[in-house]
Structures are given as structure tokens and as C-alpha cells.
PDB file of N, CA, C and O in Angstrom:
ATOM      1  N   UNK A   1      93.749 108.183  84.288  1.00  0.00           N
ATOM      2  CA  UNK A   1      94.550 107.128  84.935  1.00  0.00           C
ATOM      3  C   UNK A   1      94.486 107.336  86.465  1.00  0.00           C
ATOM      4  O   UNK A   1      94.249 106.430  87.264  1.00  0.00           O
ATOM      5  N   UNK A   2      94.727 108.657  86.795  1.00  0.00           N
ATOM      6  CA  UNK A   2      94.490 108.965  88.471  1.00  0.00           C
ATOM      7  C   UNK A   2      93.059 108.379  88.991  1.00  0.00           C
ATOM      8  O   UNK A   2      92.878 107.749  90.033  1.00  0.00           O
ATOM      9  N   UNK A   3      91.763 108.859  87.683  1.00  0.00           N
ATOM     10  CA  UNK A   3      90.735 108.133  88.822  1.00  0.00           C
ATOM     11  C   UNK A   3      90.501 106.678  88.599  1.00  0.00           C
ATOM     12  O   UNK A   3      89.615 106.229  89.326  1.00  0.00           O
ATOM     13  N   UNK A   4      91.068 105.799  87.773  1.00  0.00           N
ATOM     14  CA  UNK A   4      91.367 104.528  87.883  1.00  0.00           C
ATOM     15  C   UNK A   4      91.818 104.066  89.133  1.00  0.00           C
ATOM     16  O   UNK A   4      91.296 103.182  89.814  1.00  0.00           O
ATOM     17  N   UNK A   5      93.109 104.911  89.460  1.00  0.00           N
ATOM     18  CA  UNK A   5      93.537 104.196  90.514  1.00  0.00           C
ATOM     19  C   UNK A   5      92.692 104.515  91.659  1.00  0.00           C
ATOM     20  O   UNK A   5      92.576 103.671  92.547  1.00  0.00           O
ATOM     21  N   UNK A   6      92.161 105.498  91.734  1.00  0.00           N
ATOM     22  CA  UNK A   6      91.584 106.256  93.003  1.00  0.00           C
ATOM     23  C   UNK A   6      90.438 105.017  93.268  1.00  0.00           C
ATOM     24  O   UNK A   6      90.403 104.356  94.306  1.00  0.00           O
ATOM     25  N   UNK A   7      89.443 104.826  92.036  1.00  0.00           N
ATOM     26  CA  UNK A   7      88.375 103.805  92.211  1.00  0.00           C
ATOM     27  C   UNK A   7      88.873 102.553  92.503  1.00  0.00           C
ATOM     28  O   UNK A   7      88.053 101.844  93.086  1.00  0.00           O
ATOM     29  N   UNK A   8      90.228 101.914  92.235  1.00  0.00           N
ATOM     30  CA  UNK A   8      90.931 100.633  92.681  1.00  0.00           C
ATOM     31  C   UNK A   8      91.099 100.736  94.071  1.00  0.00           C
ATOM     32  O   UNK A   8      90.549  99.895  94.781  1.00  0.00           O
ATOM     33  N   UNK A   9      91.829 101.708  94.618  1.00  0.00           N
ATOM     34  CA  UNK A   9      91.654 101.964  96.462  1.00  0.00           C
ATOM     35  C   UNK A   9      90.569 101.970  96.548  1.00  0.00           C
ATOM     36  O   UNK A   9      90.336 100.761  96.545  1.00  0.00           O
ATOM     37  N   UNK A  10      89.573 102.489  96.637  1.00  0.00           N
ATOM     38  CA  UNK A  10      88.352 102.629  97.082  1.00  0.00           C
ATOM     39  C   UNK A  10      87.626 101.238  97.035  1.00  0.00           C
ATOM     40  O   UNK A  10      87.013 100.888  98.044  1.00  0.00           O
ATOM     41  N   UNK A  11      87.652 100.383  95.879  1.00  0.00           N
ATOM     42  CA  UNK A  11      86.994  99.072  95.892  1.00  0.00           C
ATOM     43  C   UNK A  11      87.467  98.509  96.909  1.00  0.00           C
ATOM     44  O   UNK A  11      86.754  98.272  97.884  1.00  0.00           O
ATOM     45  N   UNK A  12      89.162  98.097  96.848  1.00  0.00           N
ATOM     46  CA  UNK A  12      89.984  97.580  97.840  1.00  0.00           C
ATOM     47  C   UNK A  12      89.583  97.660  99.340  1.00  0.00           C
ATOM     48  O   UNK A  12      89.528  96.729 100.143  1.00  0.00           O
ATOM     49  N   UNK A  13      89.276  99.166  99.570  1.00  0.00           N
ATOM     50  CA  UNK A  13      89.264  99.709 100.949  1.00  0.00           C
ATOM     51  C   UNK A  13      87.868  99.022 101.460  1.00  0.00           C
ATOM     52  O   UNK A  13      87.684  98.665 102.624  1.00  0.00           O
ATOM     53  N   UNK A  14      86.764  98.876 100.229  1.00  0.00           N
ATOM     54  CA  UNK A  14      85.750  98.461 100.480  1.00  0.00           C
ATOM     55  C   UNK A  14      85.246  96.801 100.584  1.00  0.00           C
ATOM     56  O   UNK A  14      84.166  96.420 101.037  1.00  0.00           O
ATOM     57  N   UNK A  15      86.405  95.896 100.002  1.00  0.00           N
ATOM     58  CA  UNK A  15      86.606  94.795 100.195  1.00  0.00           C
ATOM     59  C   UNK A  15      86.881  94.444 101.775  1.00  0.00           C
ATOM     60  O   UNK A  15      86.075  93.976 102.579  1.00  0.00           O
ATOM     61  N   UNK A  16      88.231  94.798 101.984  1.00  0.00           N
ATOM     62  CA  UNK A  16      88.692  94.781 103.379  1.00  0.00           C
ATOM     63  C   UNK A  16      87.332  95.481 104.603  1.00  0.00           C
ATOM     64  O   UNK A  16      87.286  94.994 105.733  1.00  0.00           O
ATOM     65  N   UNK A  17      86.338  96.599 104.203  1.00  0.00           N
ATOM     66  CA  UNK A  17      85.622  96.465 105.345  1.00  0.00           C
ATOM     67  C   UNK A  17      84.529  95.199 105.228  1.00  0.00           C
ATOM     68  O   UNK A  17      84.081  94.711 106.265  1.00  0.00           O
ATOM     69  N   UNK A  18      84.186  94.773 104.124  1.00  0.00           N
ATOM     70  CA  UNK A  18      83.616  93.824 104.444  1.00  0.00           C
ATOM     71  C   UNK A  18      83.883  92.465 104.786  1.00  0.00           C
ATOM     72  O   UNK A  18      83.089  91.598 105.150  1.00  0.00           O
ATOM     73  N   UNK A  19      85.284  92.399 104.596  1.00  0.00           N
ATOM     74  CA  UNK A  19      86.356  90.929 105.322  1.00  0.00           C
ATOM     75  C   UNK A  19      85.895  91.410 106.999  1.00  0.00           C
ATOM     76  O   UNK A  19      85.466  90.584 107.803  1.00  0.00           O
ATOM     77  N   UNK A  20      86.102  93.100 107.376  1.00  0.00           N
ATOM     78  CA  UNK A  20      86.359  93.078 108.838  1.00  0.00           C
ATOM     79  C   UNK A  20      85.000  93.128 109.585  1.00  0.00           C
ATOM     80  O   UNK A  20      84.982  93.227 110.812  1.00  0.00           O
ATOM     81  N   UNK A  21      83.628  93.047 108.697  1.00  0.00           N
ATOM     82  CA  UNK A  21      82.300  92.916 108.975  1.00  0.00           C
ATOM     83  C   UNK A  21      82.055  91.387 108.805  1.00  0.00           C
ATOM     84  O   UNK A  21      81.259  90.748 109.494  1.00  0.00           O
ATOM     85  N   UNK A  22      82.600  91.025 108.105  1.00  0.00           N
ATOM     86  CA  UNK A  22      82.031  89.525 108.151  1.00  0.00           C
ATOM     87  C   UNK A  22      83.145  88.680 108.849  1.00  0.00           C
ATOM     88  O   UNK A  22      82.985  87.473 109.026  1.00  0.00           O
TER      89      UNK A  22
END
């Protein structure tokens, strides 16, 4: 369950840099 969430931040974190790249 911890690395569920861990990989949910990480997608997230990786969404938002590409909102702040594009």
C-alpha cells in the first residue's frame, strides 16, 4: 500500500512538471 502511494506522488509530481514544461 506504501508503494502505491509513493508511485501516485511520483506520477502526480510528474504530471505537474509537464503542465510547468508545456
Amino acid at each position: 500500500k506504501s508503494t502505491e502511494k509513493f508511485t501516485f506522488g511520483k506520477g502526480t509530481q510528474l504530471i505537474v512538471s509537464l503542465g510547468e514544461y508545456l
